[in-house]
C-alpha positions as CSV (number, residue, x, y, z in Angstrom):
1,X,312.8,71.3,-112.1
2,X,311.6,68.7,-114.5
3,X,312.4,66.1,-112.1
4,X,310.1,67.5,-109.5
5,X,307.3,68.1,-111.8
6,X,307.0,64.5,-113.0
7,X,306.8,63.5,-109.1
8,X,304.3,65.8,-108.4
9,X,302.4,64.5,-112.0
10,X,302.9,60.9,-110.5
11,X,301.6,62.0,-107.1
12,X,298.8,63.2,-108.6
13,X,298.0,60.3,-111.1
14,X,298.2,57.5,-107.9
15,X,295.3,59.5,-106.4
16,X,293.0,58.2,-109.1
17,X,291.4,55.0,-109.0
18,X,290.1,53.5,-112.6
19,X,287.4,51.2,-111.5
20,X,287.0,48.4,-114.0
21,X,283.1,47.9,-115.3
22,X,281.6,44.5,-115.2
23,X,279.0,43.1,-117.4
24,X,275.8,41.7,-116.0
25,X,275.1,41.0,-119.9
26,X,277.7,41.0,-122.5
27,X,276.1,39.8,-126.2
28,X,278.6,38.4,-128.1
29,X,277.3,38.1,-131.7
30,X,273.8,38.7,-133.3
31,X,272.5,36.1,-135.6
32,X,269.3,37.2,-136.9
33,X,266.7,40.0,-136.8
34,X,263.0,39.6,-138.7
35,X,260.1,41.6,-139.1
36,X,257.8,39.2,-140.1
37,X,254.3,39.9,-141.2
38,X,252.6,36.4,-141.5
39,X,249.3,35.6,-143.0
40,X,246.8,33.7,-140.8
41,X,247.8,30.3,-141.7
42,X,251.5,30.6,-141.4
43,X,253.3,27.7,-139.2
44,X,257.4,26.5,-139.1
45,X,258.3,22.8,-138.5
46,X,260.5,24.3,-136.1
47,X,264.4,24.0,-135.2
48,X,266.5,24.1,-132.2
49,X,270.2,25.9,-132.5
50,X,272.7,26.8,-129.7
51,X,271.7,30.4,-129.0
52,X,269.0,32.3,-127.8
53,X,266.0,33.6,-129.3
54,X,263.1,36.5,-128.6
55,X,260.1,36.2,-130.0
56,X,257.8,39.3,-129.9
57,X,254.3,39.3,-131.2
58,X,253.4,43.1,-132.0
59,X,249.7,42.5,-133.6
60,X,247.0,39.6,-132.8
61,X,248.5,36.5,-131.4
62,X,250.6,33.7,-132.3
63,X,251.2,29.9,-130.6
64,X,254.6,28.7,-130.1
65,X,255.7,25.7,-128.7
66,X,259.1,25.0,-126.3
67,X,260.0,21.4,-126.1
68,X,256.6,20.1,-126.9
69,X,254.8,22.5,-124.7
70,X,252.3,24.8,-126.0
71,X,252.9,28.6,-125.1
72,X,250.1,31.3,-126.7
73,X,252.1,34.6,-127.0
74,X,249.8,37.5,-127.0
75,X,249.9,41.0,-128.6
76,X,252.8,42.8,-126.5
77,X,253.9,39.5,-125.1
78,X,257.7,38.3,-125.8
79,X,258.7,34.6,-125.0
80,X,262.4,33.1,-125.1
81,X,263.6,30.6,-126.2
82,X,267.0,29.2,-124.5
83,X,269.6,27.4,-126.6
84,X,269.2,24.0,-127.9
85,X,265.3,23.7,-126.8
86,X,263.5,22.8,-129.3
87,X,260.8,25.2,-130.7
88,X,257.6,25.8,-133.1
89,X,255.9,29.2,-134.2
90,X,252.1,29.3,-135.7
91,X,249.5,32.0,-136.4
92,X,246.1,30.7,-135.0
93,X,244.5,30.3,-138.1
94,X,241.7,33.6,-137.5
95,X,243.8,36.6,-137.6
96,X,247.5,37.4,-139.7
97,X,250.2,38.0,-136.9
98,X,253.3,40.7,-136.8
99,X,256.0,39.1,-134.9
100,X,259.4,41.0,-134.2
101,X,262.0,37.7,-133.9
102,X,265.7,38.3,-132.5
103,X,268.0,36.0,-132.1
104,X,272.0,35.9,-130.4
105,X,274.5,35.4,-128.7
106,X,275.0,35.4,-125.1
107,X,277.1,33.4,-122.4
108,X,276.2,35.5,-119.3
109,X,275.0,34.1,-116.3
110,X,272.4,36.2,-115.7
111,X,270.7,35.2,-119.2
112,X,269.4,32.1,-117.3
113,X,267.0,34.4,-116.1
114,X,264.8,34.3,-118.8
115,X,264.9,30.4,-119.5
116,X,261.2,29.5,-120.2
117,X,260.1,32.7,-119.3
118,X,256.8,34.8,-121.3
119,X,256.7,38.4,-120.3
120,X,254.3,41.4,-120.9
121,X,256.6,44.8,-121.9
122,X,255.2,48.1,-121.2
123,X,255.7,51.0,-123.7
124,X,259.5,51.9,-122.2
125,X,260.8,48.4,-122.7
126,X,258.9,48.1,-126.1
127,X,260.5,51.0,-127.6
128,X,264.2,49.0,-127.5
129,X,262.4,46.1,-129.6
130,X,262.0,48.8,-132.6
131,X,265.4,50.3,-132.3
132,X,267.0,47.1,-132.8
133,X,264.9,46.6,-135.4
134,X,265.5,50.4,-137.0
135,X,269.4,49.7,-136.5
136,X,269.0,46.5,-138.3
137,X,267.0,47.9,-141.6
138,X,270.2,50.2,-141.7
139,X,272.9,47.6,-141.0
140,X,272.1,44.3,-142.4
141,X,270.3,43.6,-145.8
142,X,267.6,41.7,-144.2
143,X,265.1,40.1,-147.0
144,X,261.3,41.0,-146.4
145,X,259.5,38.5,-144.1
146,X,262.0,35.6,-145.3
147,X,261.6,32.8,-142.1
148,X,264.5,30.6,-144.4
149,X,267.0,33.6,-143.2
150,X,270.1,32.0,-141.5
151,X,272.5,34.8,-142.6
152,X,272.2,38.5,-142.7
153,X,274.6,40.6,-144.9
154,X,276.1,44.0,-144.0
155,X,274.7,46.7,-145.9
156,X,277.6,47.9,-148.7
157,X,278.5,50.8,-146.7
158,X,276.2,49.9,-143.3
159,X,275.3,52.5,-141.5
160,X,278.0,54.2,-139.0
161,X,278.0,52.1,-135.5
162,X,275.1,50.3,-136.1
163,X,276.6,47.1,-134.8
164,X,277.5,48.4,-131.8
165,X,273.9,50.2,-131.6
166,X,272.2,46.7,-131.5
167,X,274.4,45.1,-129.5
168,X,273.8,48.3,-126.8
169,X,270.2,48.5,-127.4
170,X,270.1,44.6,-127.0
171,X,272.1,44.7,-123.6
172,X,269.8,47.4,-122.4
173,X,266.9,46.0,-123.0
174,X,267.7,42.8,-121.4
175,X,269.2,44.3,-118.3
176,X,265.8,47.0,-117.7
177,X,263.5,43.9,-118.4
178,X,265.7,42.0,-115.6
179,X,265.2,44.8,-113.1
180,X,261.5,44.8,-114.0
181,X,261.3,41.2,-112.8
182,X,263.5,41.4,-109.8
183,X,263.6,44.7,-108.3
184,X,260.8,46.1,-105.6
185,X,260.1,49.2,-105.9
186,X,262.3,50.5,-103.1
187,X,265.3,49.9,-106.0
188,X,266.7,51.5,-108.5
189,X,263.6,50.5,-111.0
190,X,265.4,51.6,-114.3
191,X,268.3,53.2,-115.3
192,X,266.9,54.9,-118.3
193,X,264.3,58.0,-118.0
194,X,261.1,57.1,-118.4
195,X,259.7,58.9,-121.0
196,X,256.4,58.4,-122.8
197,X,256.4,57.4,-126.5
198,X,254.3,60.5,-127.1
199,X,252.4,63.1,-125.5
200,X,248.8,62.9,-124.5
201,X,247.6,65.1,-127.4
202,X,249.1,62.7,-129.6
203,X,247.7,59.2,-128.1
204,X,244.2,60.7,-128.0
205,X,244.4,61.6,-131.5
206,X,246.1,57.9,-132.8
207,X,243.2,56.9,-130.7
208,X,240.6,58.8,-132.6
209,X,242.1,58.0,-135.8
210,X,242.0,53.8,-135.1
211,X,238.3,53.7,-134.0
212,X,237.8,55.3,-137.3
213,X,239.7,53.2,-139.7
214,X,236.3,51.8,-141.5
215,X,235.6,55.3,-141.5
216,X,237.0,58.6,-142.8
217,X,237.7,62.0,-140.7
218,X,238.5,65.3,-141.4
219,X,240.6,67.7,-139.3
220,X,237.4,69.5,-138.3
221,X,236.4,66.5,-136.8
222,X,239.8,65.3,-135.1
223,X,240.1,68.7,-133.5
224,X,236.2,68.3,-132.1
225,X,236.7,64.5,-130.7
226,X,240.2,65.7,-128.7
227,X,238.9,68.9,-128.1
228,X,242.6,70.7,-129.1
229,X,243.0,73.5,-131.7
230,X,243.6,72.8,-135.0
231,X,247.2,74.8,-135.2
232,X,248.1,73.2,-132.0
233,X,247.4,69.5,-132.6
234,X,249.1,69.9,-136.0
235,X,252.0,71.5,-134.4
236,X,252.6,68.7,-131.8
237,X,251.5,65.7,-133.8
238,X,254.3,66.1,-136.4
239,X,256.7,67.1,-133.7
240,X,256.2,63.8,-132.0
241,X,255.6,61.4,-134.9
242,X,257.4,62.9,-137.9
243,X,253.9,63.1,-140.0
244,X,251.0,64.8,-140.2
245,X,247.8,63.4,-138.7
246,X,246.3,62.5,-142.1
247,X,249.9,60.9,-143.6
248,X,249.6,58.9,-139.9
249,X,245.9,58.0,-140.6
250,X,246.7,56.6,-144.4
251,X,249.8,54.6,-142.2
252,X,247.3,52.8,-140.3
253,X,244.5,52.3,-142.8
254,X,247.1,50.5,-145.0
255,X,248.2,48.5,-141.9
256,X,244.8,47.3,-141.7
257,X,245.0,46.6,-145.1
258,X,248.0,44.4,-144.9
259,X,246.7,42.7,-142.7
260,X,242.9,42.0,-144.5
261,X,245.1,40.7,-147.1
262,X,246.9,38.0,-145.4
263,X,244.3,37.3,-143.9
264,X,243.2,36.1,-147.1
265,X,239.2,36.5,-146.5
266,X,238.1,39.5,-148.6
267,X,239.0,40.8,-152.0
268,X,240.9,44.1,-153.0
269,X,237.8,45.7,-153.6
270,X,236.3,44.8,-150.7
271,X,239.4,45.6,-148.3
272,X,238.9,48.9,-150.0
273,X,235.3,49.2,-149.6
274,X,235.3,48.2,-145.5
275,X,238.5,51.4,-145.0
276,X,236.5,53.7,-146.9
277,X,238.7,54.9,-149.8
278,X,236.7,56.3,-152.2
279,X,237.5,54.3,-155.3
280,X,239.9,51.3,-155.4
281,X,242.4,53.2,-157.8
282,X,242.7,55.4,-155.3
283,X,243.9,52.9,-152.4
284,X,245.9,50.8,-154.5
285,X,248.0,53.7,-155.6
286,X,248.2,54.7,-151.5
287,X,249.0,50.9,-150.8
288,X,251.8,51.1,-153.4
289,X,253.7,54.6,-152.6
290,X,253.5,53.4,-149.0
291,X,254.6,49.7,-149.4
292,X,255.9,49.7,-152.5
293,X,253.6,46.9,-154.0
294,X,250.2,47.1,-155.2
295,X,248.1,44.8,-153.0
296,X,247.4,42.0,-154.7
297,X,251.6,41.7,-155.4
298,X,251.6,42.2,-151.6
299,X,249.2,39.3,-151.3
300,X,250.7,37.2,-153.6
301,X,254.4,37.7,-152.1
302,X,252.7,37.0,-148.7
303,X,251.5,33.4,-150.1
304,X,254.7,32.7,-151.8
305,X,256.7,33.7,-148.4
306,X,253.9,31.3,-146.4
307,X,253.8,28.2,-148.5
């Protein structure tokens, strides 16, 4: 009886076919990952290694060169550079930059793609930029802003996965940034839902809240530009983004701020002045429980990270 049974199990078990899965794009090792927020002067006297590199500019714009050629890489823009070329980075000298840089591993064919190539990502691609960088912060000690980086220490215990995380979110994004290149749109576009960031309700109020930065608002106010109910927009808005609209609107005041300050044209005072906080003890204390530094040790860290 046994005898037959393990026939009949064998039968059964040919029937089955385990299809082995190939790799369009297989990253073999990550090298780096920075967050850099530059001031306005900032430039490198460049380098050339043997593996890739993405540089994505989230804020203003920054000009990089490839083997002597000059490439201006705007806001949302991401440029690669290939291995062994030969390559520069510089803010333009106006405005202070943030500039997501990744770099890695890869031996795929179907990497050559992006040799030379600058390319515009919409929101859904976007999004893949911050996990990797998310996964990062909670993998890899990775210094503040520190363009000397050539070696990134795991985290003393790093977070479960997280290598794996990048690696996937890396692969990914590569492969749904392909397709966007290559495929019409008879084809398979992307493989991942496309979901929005957030909902309407919340982009019309992060809209309301950056044409007001210089300003202030209150709720009243918010409510009466989107035209939603005060109960509702609070609901949604920390639903989506994990704060309320007021902790959101401090967020991007001090972002501003950051960026006045490396910037390096106005003074604490008058950073404060221009985002209407009432009293500059009042925004140096919100600069500092949201950063961590008081501004002028932000400013001064900036300069001693740009010289």
């Amino acid at each position: 009886m046994t005898f037959l049974l393990s026939l009949l199990y064998n039968f059964i078990m040919k029937r089955y076919f385990k299809h082995k899965l190939e790799n369009l794009i297989n990253v073999s090792k990550i090298v780096t990952i920075h967050y850099f927020e530059f001031d306005k002067h900032f430039k490198t006297e460049g380098e050339a290694h043997d593996f890739w590199e993405i540089v994505y500019v989230e804020k203003e714009s920054i000009l990089c060169t490839a083997d002597g050629v000059e490439i201006p890489v705007m806001q949302g823009e991401v440029l690669f550079h290939k291995p062994n070329e030969f390559h520069t980075l510089s803010a333009n000298g106006k405005t202070a930059p943030n500039v997501f840089i990744l770099s890695f591993v890869c031996r795929s064919d179907a990497i050559r793609f992006f040799e030379n190539k600058k390319l515009r990502l919409d929101s859904n691609l976007a999004r893949f930029i911050y996990f990797i960088l998310e996964e990062g912060k909670r993998t890899f000690d990775i210094p503040y802003s520190d363009p000397k980086l050539k070696k990134m220490k795991l985290l003393s215990p790093p977070t479960l996965g997280g290598e794996q995380l990048i690696k996937n979110y890396l692969e990914v994004f590569l492969i749904n940034l392909l397709r966007s290149q290559t495929e019409t749109k008879d084809g398979n576009h992307t493989f991942l839902p496309r979901k929005e960031l957030s909902s309407k309700p919340v982009n019309d109020v992060v809209q309301v809240l950056k044409n007001s930065l210089y300003s202030t608002l209150t709720v009243e106010e918010i409510c009466e530009k989107t035209a939603y109910g005060r109960a509702y927009l609070f609901r949604i808005f920390k639903q989506k983004t994990g704060k309320t609209i007021m902790e959101y609107y401090l967020d991007l005041k001090i972002e501003r701020a950051k960026q006045l300050l490396r910037e390096n044209e106005l003074s604490v005072k008058e950073i404060s002045e221009l985002l209407a906080f009432n009293e500059p003890n009042y925004f140096t204390k919100t600069f500092k429980r949201i950063t961590g530094l008081t501004p002028t040790a932000y400013k001064k860290r900036c300069i001693e990270l740009n010289l």
